[in-house]
C-alpha positions in Angstrom: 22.0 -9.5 -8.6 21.6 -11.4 -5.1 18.4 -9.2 -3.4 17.5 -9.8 0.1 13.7 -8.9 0.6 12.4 -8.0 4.2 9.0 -7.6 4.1 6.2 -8.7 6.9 4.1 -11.0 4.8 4.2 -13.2 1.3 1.6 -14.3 0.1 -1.0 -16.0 1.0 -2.5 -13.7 2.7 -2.6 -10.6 0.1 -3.3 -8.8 2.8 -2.3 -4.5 2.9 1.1 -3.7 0.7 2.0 -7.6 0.6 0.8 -7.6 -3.2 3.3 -4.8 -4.1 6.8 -6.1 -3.0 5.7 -9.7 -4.9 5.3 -7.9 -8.3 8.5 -6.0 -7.5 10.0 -9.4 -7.0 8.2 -10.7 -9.7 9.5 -8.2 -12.5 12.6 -8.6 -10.8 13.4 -12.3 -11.5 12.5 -11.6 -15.0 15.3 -9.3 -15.2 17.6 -12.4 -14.3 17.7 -11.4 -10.3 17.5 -13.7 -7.7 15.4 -12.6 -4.7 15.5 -14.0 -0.8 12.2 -13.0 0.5 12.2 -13.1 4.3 8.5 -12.7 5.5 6.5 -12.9 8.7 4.5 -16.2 9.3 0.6 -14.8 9.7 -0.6 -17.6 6.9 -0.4 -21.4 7.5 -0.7 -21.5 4.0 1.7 -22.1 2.0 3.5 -19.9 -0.3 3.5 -19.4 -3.9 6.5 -20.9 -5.7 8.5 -18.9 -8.0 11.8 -20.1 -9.9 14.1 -17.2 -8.8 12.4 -16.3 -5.1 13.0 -18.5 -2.0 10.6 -17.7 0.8 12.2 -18.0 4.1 9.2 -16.8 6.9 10.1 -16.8 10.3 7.2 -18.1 12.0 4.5 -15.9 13.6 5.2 -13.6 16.7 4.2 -11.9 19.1 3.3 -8.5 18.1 1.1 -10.6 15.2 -0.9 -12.3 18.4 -1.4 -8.8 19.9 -1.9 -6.8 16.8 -2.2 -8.6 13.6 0.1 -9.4 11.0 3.4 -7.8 11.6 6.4 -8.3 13.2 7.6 -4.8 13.5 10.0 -5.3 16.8 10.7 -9.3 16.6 14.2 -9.3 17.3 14.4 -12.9 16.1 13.9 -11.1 12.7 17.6 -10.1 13.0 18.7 -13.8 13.5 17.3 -14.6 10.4 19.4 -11.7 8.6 22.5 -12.7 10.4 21.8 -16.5 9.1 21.3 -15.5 5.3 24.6 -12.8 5.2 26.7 -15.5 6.8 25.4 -18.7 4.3 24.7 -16.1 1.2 26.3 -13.5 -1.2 23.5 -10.1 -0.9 24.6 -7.2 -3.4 21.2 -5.7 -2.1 18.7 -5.3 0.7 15.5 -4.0 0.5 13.6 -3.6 3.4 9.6 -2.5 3.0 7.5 -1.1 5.3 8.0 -1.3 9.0 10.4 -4.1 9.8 13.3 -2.0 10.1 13.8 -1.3 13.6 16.1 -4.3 14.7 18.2 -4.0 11.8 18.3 -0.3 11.8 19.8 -0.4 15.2 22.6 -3.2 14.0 23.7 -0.5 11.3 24.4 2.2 13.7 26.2 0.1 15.7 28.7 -0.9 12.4 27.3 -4.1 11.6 26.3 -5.1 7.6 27.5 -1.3 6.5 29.2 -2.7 3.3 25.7 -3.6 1.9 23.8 -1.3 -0.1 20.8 -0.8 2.3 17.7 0.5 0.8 14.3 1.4 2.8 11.0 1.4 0.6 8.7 3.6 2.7 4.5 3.1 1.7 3.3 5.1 4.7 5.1 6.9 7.5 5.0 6.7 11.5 4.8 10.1 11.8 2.0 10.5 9.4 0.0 8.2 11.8 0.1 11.0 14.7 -0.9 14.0 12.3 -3.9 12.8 10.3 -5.5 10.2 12.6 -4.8 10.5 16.1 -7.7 12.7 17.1 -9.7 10.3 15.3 -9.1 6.9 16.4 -11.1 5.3 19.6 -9.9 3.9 22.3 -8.5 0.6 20.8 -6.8 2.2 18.7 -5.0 4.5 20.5 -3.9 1.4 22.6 -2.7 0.2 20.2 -1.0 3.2 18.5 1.2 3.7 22.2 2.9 0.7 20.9 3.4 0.5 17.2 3.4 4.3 16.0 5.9 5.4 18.5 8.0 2.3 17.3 7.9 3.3 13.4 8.7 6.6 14.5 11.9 5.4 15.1 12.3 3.2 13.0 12.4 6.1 10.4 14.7 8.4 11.9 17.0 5.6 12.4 16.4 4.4 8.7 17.4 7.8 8.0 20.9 7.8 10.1 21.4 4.4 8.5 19.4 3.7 4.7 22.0 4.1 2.0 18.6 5.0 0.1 15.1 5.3 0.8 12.1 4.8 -1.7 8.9 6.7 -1.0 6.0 5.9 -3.3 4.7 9.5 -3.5 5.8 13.0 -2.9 3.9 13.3 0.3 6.1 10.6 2.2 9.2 12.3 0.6 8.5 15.5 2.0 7.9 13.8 5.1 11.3 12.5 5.3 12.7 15.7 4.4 11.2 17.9 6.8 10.1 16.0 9.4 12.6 13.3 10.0 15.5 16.0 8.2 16.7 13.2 5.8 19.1 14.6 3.3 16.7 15.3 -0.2 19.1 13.5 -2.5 19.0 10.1 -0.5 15.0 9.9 -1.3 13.6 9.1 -4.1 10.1 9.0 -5.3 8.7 5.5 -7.2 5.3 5.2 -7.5 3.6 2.3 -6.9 2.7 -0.1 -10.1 0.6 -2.6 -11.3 0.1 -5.6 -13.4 -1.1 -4.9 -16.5 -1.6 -8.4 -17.7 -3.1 -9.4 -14.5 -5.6 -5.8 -14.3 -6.6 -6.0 -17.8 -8.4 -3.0 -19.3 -12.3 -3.7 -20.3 -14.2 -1.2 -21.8 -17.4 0.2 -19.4 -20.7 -0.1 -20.9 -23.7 3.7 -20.1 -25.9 2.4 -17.8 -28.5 4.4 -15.4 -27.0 2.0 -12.7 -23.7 3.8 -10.7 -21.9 0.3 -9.6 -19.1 2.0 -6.7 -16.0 -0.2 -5.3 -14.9 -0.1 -2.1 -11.3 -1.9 -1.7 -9.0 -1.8 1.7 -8.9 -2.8 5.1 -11.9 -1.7 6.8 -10.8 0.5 9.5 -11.3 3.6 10.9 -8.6 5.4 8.7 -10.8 4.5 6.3 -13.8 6.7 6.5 -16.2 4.2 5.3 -18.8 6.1 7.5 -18.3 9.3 4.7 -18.2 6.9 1.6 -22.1 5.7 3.2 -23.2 10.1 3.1 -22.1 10.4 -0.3 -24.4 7.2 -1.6 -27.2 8.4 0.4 -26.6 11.5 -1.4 -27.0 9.9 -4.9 -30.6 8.2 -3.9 -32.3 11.2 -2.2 -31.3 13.4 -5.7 -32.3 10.1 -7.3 -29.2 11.0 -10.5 -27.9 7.3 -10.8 -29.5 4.5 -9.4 -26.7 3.8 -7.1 -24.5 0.2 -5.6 -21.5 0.2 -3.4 -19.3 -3.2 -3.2 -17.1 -3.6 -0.4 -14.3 -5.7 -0.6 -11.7 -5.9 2.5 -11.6 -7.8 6.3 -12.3 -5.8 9.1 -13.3 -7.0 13.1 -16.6 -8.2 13.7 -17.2 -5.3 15.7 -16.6 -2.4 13.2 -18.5 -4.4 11.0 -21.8 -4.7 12.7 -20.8 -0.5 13.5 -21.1 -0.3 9.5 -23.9 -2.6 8.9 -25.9 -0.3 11.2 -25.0 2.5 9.8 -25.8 1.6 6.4 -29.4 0.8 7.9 -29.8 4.3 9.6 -28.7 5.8 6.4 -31.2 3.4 4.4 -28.7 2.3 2.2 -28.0 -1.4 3.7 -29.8 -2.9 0.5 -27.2 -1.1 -1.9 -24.0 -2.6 -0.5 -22.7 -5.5 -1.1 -20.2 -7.0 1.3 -17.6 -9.0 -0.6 -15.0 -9.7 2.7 -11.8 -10.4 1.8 -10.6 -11.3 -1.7 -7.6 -13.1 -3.0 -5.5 -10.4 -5.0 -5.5 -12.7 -8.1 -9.1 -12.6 -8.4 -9.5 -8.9 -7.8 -9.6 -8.0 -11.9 -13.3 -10.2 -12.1 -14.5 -7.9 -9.3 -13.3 -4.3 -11.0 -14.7 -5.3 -14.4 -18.7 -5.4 -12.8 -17.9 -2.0 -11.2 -17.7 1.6 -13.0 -16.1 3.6 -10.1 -13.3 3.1 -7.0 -14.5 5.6 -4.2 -11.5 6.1 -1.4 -12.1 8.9 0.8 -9.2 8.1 3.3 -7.8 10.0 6.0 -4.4 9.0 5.4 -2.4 7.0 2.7 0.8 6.2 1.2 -0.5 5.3 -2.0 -2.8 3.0 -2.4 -1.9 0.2 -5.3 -6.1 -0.3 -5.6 -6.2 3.2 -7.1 -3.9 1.6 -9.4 -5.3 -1.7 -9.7 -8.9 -0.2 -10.8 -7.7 2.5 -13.6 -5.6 -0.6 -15.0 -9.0 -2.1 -14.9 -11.1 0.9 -16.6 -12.7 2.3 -13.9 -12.6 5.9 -12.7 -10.9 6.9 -10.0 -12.2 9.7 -6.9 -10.0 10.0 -4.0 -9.4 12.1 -0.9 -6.5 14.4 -1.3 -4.8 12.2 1.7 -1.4 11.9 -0.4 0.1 13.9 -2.9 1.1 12.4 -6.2 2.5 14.3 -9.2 2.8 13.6 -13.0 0.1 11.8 -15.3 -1.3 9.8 -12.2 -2.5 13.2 -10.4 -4.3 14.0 -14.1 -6.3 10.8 -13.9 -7.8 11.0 -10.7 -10.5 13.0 -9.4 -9.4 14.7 -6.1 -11.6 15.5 -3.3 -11.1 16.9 -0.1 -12.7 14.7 3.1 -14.2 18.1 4.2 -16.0 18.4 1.0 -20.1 18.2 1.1 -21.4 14.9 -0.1 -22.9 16.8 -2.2 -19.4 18.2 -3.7 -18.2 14.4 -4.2 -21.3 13.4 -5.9 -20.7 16.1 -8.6 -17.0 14.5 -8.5 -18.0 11.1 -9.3 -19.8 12.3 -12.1 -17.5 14.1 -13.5 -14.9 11.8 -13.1 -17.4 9.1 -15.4 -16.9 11.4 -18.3 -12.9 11.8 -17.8 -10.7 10.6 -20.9 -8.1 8.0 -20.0 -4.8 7.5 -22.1 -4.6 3.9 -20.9 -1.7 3.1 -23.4 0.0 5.8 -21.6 -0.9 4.9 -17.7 0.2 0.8 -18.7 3.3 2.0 -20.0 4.3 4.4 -16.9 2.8 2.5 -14.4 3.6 -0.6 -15.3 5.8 -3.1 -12.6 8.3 -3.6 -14.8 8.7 0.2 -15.9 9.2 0.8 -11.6 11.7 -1.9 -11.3 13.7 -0.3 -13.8 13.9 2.7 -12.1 14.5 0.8 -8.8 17.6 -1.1 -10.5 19.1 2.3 -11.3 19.1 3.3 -7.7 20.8 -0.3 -6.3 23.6 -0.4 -9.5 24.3 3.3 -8.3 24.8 2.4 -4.7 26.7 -0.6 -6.2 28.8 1.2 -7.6 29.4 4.6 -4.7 30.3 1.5 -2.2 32.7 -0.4 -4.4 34.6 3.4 -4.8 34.9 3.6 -0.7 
């Protein structure tokens, strides 16, 4: 099967969801597909070669100069498209995350309507407005009067137009049911997965010392602010001796806001600030930790939850997604309104949880998601060769 990928970066950089549609592709190629990847153009770097995946990027944009690597509304985007349909057999494409817009709008206007379409949705627009909004400062909200309204959009046009869409948990389903009124049997929910041969499993060793990750973009959406409380929490009741690493980029600014927050909390020598890490070298930094702390105001669902359990470490998370099945057993759920206190006792008790990881490599694994992905484009295949 011919697959044409639209997604806004390959990597280098591993930046945000770029990780997850490379293992797709990945587990894909071993299945004997061949995948077009058509990328943004943040990195000067160039890309990792794989037998089975050519990498066309289309150069960097503007929307990347204004706000960072994306290319949400480059309309040059849809010259690419029309380059690769014209030159290529697609049986498939498989758009992810927000670079639908352009194309959207070609398919309600007739155009490419004989290809199974498929839109794999990590985190919605409209999710943007209803957890975050009251939240965000002023640069921010700048910058949210330009993209959010745009993905907004985007996904009720994907919905007009998507033969299929993908959400990777049952919140963003229910989203696209009842907010953006897409039909229930054109969603369909696939988790995220992970690599277990790259995430190996390591066995965690009883110490008096509580080593806490940190993994993600360092923004506001974040709440790194709450993650600083609940370690505070832990040396004032003096349970665990306490460390928090950070790994992720973020603008000097918010930062040096974090730094000197850490130092009014008098946690500063605790943390460890990591920066940004190449996903392939992630697994070294898991294996020294014992627990991945994410107390986000919003998510889709966030592959690092993944990446960590795959690792051995327990898992406490804000309740800012809803997933079902095995996955909602393993983690520890928190509310962001909780106490510090409250998530303290939840990091403890998620150190003593049980893990079936024979069970969680098996379901979660990338292979075991692009099996169920494959069942959704051979169905389509078939529906549109019936028309």
């Amino acid at each position: 099967m011919n697959i044409l990928r639209v997604c806004y970066e390959y990597p280098p950089p591993w930046d945000g969801l770029t990780p997850g549609p490379f293992e797709i592709s990945l587990a894909q190629i071993k299945k004997g597909h061949k995948i077009i990847f058509l990328a943004g153009g943040s990195s000067n770097d160039p890309e990792i070669k794989k037998d089975g995946i050519e990498v066309i990027r289309i150069g960097r944009s503007l929307p990347t100069y204004l706000f960072g690597s994306f290319f949400y509304f480059d309309i040059k985007l849809i010259y690419y498209i029309w380059k690769i349909l014209k030159t290529k057999r697609i049986d498939v494409i498989h758009f992810h995350g927000n670079t639908a817009l352009w194309f959207n709008i070609l398919r309600l206007l007739g155009f490419y309507k004989k290809i199974p379409y498929i839109f794999h949705v990590h985190k919605s627009g409209i999710k943007n407005f209803k957890t975050f909004w009251k939240k965000a400062n002023y640069l921010n909200k700048t910058k949210a009067l330009f993209i959010w309204p745009l993905m907004v959009v985007q996904d009720f046009l994907t919905v007009k137009t998507a033969n299929a869409i993908i959400a990777v948990s049952q919140s963003e389903k229910d989203i696209f049911i009842n907010d953006y009124k897409c039909p229930s049997e054109r969603v369909f929910v696939i988790e995220n997965g992970v690599n277990v041969k790259r995430f190996v499993f390591k066995t965690k060793k009883n110490s008096n010392i509580l080593n806490i990750i940190f993994v993600g973009f360092l923004i506001e959406r974040k709440n790194i602010e709450k993650i600083f409380s609940v370690l505070k929490v832990f040396l004032a009741e003096k349970r665990m001796s306490p460390t928090l690493t950070i790994v992720g980029r973020s603008d000097k600014n918010y930062i040096s806001k974090l730094k000197s927050i850490s130092k009014e909390f008098d946690i500063d020598k605790r943390i460890i600030w990591k920066g940004y890490i190449p996903y392939p070298e992630l697994p070294n930094v898991y294996a020294k930790n014992d627990i991945l702390l994410l107390l986000s105001h919003s998510e889709g669902l966030p592959k690092v939850i993944l990446e960590a359990i795959s690792c051995g470490l327990k898992v406490v998370s804000s309740r800012s997604f809803y997933v079902g099945g095995f996955l909602n057993e393993i983690v520890e759920w928190v509310d962001i309104e909780d106490d510090d206190e409250i998530i303290a006792d939840k990091i403890i008790k998620a150190l003593n949880k049980e893990i079936n990881i024979e069970r969680f490599s098996h379901e979660y694994s990338w292979s075991k998601k692009t099996e169920e992905i494959d069942k959704i484009y051979k169905r389509l295949i078939e529906e549109m060769a019936i028309q």
